[in-house]
FIDREN-400087 format. One record per residue (C-alpha): x negated, y, z negated; residue in one letter. Coordinates in nm, 2 decimals, always signed. Each point is the difference from the previous one (the first is absolute). Layout:
<nodes>
<x:X; y:Y; z:Z; residuo:A>
...
</nodes>
This chain:
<nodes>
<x:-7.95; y:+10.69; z:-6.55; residuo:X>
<x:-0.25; y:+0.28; z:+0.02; residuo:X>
<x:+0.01; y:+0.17; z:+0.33; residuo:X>
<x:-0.19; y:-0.09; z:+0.27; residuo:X>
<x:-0.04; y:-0.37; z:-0.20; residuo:X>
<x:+0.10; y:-0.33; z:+0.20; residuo:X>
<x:-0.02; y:-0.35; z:-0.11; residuo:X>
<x:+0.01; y:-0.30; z:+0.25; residuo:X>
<x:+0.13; y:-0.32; z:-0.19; residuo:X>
<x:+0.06; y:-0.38; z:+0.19; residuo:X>
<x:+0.06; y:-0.31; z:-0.18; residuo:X>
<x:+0.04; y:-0.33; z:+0.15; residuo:X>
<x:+0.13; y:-0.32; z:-0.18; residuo:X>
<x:+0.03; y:-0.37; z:+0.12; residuo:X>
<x:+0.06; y:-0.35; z:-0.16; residuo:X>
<x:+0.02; y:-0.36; z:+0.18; residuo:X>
<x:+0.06; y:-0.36; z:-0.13; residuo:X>
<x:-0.11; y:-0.29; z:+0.22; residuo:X>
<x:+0.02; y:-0.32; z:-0.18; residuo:X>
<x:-0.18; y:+0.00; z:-0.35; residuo:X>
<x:-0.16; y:+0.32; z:+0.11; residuo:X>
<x:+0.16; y:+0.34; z:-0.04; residuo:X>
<x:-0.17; y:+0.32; z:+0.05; residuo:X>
<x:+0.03; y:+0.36; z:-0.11; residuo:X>
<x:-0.17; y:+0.35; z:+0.15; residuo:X>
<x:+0.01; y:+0.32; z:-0.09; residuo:X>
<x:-0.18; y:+0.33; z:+0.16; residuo:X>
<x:+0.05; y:+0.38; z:-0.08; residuo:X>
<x:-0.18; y:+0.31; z:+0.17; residuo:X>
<x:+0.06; y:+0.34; z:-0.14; residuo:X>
<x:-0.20; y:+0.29; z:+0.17; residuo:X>
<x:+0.02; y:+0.37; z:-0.21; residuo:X>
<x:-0.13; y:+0.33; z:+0.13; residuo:X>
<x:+0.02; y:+0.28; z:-0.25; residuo:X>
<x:-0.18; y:+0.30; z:+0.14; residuo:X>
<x:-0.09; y:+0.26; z:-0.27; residuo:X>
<x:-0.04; y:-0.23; z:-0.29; residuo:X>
<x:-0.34; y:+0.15; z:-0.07; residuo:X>
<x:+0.02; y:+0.36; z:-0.01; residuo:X>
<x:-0.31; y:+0.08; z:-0.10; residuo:X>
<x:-0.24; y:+0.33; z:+0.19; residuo:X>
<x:-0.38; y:-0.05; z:+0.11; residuo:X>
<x:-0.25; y:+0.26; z:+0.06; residuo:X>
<x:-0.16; y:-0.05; z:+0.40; residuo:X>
<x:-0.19; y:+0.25; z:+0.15; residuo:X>
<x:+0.23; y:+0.33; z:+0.05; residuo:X>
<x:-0.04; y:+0.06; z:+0.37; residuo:X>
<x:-0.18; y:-0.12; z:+0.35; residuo:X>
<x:-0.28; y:+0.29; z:-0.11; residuo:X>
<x:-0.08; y:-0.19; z:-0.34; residuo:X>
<x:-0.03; y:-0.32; z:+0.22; residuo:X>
<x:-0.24; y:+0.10; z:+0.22; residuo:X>
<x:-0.22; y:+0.16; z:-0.29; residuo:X>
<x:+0.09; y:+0.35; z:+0.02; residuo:X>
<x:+0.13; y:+0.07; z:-0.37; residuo:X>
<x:+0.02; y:+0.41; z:+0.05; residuo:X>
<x:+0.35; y:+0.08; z:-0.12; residuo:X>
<x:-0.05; y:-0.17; z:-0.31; residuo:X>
<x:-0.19; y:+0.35; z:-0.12; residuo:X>
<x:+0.32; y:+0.15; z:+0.05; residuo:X>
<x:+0.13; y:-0.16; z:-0.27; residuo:X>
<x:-0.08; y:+0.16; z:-0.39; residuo:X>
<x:-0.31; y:-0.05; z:-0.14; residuo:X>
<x:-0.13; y:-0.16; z:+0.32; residuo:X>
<x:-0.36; y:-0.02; z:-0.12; residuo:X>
<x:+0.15; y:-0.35; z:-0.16; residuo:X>
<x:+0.08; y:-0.09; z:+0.37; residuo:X>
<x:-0.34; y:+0.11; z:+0.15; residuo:X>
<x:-0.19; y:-0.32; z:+0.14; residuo:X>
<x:-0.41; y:-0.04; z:-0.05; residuo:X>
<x:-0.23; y:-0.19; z:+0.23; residuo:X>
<x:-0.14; y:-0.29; z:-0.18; residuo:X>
<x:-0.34; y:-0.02; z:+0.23; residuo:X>
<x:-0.06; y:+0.37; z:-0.20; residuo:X>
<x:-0.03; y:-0.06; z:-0.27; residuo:X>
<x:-0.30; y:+0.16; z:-0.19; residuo:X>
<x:-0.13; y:+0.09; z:-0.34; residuo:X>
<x:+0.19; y:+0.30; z:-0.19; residuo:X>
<x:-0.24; y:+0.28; z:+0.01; residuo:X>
<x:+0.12; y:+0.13; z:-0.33; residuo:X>
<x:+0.04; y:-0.40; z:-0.14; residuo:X>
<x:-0.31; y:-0.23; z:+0.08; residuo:X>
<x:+0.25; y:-0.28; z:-0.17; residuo:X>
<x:+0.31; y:+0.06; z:+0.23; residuo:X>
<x:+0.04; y:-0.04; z:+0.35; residuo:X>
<x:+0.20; y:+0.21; z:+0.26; residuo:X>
<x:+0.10; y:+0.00; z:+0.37; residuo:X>
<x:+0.08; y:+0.21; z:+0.26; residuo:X>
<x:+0.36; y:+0.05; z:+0.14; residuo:X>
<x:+0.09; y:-0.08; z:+0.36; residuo:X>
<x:+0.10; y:+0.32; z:+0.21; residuo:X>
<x:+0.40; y:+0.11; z:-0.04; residuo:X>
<x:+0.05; y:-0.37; z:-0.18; residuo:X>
<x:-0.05; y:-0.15; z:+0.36; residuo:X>
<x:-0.17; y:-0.34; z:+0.02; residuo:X>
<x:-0.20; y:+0.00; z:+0.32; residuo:X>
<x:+0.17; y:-0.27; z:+0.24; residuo:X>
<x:-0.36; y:-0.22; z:+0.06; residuo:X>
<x:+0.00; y:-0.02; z:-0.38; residuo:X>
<x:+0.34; y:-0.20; z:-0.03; residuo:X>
<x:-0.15; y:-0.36; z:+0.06; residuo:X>
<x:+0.22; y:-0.22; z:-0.23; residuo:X>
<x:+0.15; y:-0.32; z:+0.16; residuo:X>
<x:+0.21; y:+0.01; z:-0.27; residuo:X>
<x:+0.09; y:+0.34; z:+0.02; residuo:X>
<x:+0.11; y:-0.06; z:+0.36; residuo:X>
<x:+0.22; y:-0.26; z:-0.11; residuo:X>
<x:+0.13; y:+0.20; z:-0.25; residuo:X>
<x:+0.10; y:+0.29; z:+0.25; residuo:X>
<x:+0.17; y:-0.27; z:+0.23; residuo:X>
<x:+0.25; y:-0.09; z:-0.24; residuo:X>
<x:+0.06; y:+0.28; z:-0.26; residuo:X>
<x:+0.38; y:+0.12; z:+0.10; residuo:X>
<x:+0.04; y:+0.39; z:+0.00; residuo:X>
<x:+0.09; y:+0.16; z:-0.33; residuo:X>
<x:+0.38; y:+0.11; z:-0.02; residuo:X>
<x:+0.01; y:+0.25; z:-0.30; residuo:X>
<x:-0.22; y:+0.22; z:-0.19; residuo:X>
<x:-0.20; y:+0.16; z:+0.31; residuo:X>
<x:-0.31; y:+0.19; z:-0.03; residuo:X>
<x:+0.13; y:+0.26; z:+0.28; residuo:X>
<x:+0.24; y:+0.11; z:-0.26; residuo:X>
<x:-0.25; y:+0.08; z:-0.30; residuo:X>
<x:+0.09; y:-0.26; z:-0.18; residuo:X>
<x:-0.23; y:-0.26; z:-0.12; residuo:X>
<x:-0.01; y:-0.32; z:+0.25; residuo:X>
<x:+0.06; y:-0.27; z:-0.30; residuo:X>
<x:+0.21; y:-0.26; z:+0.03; residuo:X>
<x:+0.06; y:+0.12; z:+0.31; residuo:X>
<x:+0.22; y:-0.30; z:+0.15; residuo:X>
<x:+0.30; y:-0.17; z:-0.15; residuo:X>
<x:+0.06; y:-0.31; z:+0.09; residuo:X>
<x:+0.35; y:-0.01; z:-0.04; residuo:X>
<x:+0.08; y:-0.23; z:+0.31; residuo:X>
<x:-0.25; y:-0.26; z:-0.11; residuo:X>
<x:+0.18; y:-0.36; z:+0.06; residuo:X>
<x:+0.05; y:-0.30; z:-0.22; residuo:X>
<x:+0.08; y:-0.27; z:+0.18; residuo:X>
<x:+0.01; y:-0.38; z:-0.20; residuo:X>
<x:+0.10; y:-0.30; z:+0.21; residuo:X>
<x:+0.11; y:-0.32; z:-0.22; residuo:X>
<x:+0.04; y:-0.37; z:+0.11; residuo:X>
<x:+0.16; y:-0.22; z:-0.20; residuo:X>
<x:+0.05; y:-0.39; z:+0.06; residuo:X>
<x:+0.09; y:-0.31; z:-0.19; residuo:X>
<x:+0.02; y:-0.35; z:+0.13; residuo:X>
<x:+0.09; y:-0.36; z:-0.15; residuo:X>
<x:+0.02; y:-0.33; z:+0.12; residuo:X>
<x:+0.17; y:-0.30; z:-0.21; residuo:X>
<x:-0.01; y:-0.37; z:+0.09; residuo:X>
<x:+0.20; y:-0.31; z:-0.20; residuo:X>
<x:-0.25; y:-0.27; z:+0.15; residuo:X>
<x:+0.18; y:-0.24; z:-0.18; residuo:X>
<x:+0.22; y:-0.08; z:-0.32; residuo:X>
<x:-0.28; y:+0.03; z:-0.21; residuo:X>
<x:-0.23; y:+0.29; z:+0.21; residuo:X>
<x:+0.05; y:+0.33; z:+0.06; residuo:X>
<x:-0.24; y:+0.28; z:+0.05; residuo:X>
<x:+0.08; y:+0.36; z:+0.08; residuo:X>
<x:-0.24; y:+0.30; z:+0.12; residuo:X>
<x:+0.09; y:+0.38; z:-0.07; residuo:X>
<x:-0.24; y:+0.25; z:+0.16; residuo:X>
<x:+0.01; y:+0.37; z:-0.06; residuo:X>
<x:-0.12; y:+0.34; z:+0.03; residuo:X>
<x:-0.05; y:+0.35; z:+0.08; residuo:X>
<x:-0.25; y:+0.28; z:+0.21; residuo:X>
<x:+0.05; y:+0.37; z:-0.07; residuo:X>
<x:-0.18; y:+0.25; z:+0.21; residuo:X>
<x:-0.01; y:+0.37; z:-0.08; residuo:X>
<x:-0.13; y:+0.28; z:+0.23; residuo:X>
<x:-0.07; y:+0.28; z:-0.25; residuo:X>
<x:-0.22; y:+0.30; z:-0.08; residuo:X>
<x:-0.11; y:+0.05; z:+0.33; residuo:X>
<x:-0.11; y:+0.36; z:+0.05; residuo:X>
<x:-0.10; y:+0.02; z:+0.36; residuo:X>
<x:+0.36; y:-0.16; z:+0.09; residuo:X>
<x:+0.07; y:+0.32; z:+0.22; residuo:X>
<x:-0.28; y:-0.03; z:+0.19; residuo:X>
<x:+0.11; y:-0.25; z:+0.25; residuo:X>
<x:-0.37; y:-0.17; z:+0.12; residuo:X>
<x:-0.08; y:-0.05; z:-0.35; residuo:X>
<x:+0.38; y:-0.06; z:-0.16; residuo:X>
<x:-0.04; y:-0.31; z:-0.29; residuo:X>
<x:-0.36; y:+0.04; z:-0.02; residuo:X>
<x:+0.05; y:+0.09; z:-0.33; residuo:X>
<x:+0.30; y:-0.23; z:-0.08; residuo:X>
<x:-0.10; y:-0.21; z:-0.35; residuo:X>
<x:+0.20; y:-0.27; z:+0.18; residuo:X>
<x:+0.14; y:-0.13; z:-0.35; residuo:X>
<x:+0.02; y:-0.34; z:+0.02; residuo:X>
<x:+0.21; y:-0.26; z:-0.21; residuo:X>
<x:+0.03; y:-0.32; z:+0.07; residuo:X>
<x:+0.07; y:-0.33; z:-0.20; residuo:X>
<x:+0.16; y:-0.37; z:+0.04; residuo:X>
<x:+0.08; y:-0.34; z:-0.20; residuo:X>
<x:+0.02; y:-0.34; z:+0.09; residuo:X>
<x:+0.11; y:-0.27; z:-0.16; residuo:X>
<x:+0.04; y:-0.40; z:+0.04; residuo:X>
<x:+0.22; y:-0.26; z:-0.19; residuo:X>
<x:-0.01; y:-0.30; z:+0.05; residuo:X>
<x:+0.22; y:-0.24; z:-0.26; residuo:X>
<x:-0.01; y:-0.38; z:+0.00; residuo:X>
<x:+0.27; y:-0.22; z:-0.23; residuo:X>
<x:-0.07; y:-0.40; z:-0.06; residuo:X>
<x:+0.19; y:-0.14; z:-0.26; residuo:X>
<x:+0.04; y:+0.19; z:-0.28; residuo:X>
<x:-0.30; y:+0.21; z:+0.09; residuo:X>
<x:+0.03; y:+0.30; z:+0.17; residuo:X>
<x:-0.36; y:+0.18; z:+0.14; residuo:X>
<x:-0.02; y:+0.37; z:+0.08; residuo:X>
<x:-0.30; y:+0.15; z:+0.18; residuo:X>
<x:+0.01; y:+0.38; z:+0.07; residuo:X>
<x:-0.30; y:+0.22; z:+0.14; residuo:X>
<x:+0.01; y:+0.31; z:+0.05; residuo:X>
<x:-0.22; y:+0.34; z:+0.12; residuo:X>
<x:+0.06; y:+0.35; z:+0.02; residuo:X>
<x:-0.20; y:+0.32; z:+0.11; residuo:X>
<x:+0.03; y:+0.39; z:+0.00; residuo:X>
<x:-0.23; y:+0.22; z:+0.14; residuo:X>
<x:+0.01; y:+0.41; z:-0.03; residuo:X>
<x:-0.22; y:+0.27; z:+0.15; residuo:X>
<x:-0.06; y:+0.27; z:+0.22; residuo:X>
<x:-0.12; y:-0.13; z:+0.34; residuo:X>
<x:-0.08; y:+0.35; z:+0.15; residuo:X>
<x:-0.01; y:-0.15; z:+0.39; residuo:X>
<x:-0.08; y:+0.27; z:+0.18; residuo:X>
<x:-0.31; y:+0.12; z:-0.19; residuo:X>
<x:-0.14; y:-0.37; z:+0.07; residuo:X>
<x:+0.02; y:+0.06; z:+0.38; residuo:X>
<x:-0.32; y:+0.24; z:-0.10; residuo:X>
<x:-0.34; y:-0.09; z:-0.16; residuo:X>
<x:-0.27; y:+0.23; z:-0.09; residuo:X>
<x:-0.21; y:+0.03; z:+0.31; residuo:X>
<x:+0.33; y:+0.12; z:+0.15; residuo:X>
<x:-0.09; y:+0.31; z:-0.14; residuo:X>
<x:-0.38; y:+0.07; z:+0.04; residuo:X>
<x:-0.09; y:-0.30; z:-0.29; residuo:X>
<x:-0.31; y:-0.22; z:+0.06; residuo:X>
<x:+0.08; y:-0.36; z:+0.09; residuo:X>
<x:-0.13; y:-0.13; z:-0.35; residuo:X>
<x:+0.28; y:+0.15; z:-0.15; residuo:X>
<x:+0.25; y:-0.21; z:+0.19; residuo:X>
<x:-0.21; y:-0.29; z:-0.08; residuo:X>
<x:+0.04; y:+0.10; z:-0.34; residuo:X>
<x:+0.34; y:+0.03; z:-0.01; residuo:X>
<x:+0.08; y:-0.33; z:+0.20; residuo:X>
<x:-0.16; y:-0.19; z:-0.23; residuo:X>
<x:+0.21; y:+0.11; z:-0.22; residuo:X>
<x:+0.35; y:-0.11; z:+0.22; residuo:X>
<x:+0.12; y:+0.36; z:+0.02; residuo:X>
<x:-0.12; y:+0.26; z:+0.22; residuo:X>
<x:+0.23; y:+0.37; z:+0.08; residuo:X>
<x:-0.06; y:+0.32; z:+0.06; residuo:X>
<x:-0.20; y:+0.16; z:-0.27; residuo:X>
<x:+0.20; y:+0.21; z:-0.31; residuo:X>
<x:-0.14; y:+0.35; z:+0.03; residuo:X>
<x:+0.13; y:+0.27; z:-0.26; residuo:X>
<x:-0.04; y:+0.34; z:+0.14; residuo:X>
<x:+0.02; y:+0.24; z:-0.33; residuo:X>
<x:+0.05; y:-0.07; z:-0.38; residuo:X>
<x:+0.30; y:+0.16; z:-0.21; residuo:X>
<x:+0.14; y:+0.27; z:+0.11; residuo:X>
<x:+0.09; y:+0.10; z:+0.34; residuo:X>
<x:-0.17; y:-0.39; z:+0.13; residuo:X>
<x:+0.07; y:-0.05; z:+0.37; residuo:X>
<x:+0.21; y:-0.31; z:+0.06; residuo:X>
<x:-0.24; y:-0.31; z:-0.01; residuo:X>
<x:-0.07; y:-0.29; z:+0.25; residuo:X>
<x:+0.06; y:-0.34; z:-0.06; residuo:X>
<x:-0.02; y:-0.16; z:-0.31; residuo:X>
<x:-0.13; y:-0.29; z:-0.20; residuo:X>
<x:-0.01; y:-0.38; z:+0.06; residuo:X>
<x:+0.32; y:-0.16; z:-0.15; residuo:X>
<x:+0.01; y:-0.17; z:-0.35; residuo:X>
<x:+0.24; y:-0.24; z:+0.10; residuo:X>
<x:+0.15; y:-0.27; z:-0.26; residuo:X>
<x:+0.06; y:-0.34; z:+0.13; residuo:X>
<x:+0.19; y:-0.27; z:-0.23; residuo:X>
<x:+0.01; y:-0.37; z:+0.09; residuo:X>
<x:+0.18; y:-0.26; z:-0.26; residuo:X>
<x:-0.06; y:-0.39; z:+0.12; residuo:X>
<x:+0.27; y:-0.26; z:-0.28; residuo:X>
<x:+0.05; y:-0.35; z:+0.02; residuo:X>
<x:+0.24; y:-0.20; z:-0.24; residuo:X>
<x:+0.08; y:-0.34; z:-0.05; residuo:X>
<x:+0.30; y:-0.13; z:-0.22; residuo:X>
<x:+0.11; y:-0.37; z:-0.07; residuo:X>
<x:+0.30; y:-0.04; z:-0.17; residuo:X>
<x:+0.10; y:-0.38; z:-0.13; residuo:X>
<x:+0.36; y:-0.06; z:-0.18; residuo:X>
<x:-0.04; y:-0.33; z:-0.23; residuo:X>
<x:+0.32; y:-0.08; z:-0.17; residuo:X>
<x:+0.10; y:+0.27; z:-0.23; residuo:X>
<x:-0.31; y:+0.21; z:+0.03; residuo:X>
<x:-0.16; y:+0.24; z:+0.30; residuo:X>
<x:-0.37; y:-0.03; z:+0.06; residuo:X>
<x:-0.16; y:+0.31; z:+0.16; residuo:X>
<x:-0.37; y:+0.08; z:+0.14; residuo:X>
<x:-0.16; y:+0.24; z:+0.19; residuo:X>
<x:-0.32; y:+0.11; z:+0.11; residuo:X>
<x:-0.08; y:+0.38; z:+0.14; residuo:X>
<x:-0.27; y:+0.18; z:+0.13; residuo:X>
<x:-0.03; y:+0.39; z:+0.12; residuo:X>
<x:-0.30; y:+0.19; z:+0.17; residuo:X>
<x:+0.02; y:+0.36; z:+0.03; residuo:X>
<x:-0.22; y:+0.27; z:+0.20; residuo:X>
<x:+0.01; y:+0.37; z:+0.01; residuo:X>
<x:-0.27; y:+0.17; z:+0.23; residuo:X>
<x:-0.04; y:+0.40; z:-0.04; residuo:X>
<x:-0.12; y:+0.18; z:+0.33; residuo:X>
<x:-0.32; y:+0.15; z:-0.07; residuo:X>
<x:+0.13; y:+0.36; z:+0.13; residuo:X>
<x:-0.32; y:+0.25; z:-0.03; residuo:X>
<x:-0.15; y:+0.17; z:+0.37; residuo:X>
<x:-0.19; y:-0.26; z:+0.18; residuo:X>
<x:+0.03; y:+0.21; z:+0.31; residuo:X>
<x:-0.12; y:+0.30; z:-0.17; residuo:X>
<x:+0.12; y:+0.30; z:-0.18; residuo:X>
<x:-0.12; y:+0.37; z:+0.04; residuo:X>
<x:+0.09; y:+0.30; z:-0.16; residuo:X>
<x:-0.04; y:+0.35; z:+0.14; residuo:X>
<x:-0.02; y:+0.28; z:-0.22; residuo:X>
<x:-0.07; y:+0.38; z:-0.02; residuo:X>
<x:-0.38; y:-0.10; z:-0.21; residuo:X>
<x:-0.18; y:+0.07; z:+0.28; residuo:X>
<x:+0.19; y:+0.28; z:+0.22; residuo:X>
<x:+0.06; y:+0.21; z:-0.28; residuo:X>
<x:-0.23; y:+0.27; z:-0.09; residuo:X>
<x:-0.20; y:-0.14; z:-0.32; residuo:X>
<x:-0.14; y:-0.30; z:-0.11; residuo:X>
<x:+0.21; y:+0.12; z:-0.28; residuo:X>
<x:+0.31; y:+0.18; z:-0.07; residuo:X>
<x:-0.09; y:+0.24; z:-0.24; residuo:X>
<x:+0.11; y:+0.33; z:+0.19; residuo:X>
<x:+0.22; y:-0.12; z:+0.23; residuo:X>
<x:+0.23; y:-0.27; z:-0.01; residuo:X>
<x:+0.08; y:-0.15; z:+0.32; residuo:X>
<x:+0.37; y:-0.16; z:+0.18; residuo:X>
<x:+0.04; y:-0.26; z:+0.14; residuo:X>
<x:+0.15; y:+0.12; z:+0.31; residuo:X>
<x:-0.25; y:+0.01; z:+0.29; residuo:X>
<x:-0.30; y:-0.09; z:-0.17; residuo:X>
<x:+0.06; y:-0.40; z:-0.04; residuo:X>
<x:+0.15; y:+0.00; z:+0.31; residuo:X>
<x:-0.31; y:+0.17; z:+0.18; residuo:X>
<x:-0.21; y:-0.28; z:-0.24; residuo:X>
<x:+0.15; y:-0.28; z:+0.24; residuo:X>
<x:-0.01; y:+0.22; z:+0.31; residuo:X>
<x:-0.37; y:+0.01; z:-0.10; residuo:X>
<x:-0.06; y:-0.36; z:-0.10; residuo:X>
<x:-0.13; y:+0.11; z:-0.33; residuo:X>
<x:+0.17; y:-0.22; z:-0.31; residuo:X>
<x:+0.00; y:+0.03; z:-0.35; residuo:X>
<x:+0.06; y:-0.36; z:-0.07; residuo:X>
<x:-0.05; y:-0.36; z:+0.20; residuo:X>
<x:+0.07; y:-0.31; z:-0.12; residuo:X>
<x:+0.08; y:-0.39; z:+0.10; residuo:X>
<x:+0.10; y:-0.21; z:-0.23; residuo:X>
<x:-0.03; y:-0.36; z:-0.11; residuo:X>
<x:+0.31; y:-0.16; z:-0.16; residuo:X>
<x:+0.00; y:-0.35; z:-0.20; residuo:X>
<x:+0.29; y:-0.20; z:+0.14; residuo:X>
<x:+0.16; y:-0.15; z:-0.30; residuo:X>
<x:+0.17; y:-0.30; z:-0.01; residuo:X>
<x:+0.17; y:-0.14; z:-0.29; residuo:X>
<x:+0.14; y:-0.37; z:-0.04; residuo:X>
<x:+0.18; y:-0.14; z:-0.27; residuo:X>
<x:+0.08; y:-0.37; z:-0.06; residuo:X>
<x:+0.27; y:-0.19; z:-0.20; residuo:X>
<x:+0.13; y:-0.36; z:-0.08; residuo:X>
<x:+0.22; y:-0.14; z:-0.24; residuo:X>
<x:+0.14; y:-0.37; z:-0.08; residuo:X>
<x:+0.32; y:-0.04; z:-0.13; residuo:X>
<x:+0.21; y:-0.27; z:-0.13; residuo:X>
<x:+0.36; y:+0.01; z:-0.16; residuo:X>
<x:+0.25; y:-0.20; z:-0.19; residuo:X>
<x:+0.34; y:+0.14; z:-0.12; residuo:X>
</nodes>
């Protein structure tokens, strides 16, 4: 076992006869922690001066004028360019504090953990700046199984068997060493399925009757709890867009990418889940007659199946912050800019690239089946 891994495991068993009953039951639990599973290293602003706007020690770094953050309220015509437009670069890379007016950028602040490698104090470039190496997985399975069987009589007896499983995964959540906002960003994996079936088998004479119905379901997705405790006027939205989103059964906190390619600061929430849903209803019916030397057999069958597709998409909103508009030129023709600092001053500013809220379809497919069959050897 990997160090630092532990797995819980219980199973319980337990059968009974009473008369022309008899009973079975089964039930497992099996709880897993595997810290570590996901090694993987996020970039989060460098330092406690980068979170409250002051980006200075970033032209420290080599060619700082990459790192050197513009005010987008600037920007002007280009003197020497009537086509291009330029701005003007805050003093010593310092956002003033009255400027920082982002809801979402306050939320951000809150929960980002500290960055563990890679620090800016040390001249080195503050990119993926904090390995997550302690990052937990953590799946909890239940499994059960039940069945029932009844001889009613010499000629009746019926039996039900019921059966299934849930699976639970606590995974690829990022802020998990930040204790007031540990699982927010959990994908809560979830698995879950179970079968039932009836028989029910009749003799009279020679003739024997067997009806059997049966149904079965499995479901997987990503539930992503904690980002439903939120909706979008949490964080500064206008109440239409929670309307918005309700209407559509799924409202979170809103996906927000701060940066595109390289050096992209580690991102909040995520989409709405496209979850898969199967759901198979069968019914049979068999008559079998024995007439002298010869065995007569029937049967009729019928089988409805359904498969719905979560819609997924960003009904909650998604946003993405970039460096287009706290860079120095509406182009970047003689100076291309990072990443680092400038999208993150974009949602410190309130200033995004991109917005968008989606509507999904909700498929939903059916299928239907019957067949008639009849048999002589």
């Amino acid at each position: 076992m990997p160090p630092g891994r532990s797995v819980g495991r219980s199973t319980s068993r337990a059968s009974s006869r009473v008369g022309r009953w008899s009973f079975f039951l089964n039930y497992s639990y099996v709880k897993d922690f595997i810290p570590g599973k996901n090694q993987g290293a996020s970039t989060v602003p460098a330092n406690a001066k980068h979170l409250a706007g002051d980006f200075s020690d970033l032209l420290t770094l080599p060619n700082p004028e990459q790192y050197r953050i513009y005010d987008p309220l600037s920007v002007h015509r280009d003197p020497s360019n009537p086509n291009r437009f330029i701005r003007d670069p805050f003093p010593n890379n310092v956002i003033p504090g009255n400027r920082i007016v982002n809801p979402l950028y306050a939320l951000y602040r809150d929960m980002v953990p500290p960055p563990n490698q890679n620090f800016v104090e040390n001249g080195t470039t503050p990119a993926a700046n904090y390995y997550q190496g302690g990052q937990p997985d953590s799946p909890v399975s239940h499994l059960y199984a039940a069945r029932v069987d009844a001889n009613m009589s010499s000629s009746d007896r019926l039996f039900v068997r019921f059966s299934g499983n849930t699976f639970l995964e606590g995974v690829n959540d990022w802020t998990y060493e930040v204790p007031k906002y540990e699982g927010l960003h959990s994908f809560d994996r979830s698995r879950y399925n179970w079968a039932i079936v009836g028989n029910w088998t009749h003799t009279t004479g020679k003739t024997v009757f067997d009806t059997q119905v049966a149904s079965n379901r499995f479901f997987q997705g990503d539930l992503r709890k904690r980002l439903h405790d939120y909706t979008p006027t949490d964080v500064g939205f206008p109440a239409y867009l929670d309307e918005f989103c309700a209407a559509q059964g799924d409202c979170m906190l809103p996906q927000v990418t701060i940066g595109t390619g390289a050096n992209a600061y580690q991102s909040i929430s995520g989409p709405r889940s496209s979850d898969d849903t199967a759901t198979n209803y069968q019914g049979t019916f068999n008559v079998t007659r024995i007439t002298g030397e010869h065995t007569l057999r029937g049967g009729l069958g019928g089988r409805l199946a359904q498969k719905q597709h979560g819609p997924g998409g960003n009904p909650s909103s998604a946003l993405t912050y970039t460096n287009e508009f706290t860079r120095q030129a509406s182009d970047t023709s003689q100076l291309t800019p990072n990443n680092l600092g400038l999208s993150l001053a974009a949602l410190m500013l309130g200033i995004p690239s991109t917005v968008t809220a989606t509507i999904q379809p909700d498929p939903d497919g059916k299928a239907m089946r019957g067949s008639i069959v009849a048999a002589t050897p």
